[in-house]
N, C-alpha and C positions, 0 to 999 in steps of 0.2 A: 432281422430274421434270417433265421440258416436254413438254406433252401437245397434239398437233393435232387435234379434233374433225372428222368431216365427215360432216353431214347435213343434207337439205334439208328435212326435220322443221323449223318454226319450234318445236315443245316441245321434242323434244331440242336445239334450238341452247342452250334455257335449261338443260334438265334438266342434261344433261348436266356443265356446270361445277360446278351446285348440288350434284351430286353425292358431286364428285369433290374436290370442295374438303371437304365433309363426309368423305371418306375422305383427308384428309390430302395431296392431288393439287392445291394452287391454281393453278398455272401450265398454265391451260387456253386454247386459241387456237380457234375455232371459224370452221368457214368453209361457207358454205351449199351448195357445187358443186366440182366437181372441178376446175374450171378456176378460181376462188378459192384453192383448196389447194394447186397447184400454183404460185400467184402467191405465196402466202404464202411458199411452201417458198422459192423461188427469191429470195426478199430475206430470207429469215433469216439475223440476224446470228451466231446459234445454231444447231445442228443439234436437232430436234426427239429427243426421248426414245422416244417413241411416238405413233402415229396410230392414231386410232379411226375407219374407217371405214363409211357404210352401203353396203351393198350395193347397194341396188334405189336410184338416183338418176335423173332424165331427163337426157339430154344426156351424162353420162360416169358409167357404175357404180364401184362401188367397187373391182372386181376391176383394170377398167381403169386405175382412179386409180392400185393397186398397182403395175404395169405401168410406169407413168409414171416413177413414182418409184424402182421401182430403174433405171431409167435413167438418172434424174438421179446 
């Protein structure tokens, strides 16, 4: 599973893989901002599996990032 992280947490940007790799998930992509995740999305040569986003971000939340992205 291809998994896009997105928190502007510098712990979770680590946690998060560490985790997820420990539960059998290594294909993790992490991006610090909404407008990173959305840069990411828009050049993947892949479509992502799943996105984990946070909610409370500055500059663009996560609900918005959602937003975004089913637009895309």
């Amino acid at each position: 599973m291809k998994i896009l992280a997105v928190d502007d947490d510098s712990f979770m940007q680590d946690f998060l893989p560490a985790i997820l790799k420990e539960a059998d998930f290594p294909d993790v992509t992490v991006a610090s901002s909404g407008q990173e995740a959305l840069r990411i999305l828009e050049n993947a040569t892949e479509p992502f599996d799943c996105l984990l986003l946070d909610i409370v971000m500055p500059d663009m939340d996560g609900i918005t990032l959602c937003r975004k992205v089913r637009e895309m």
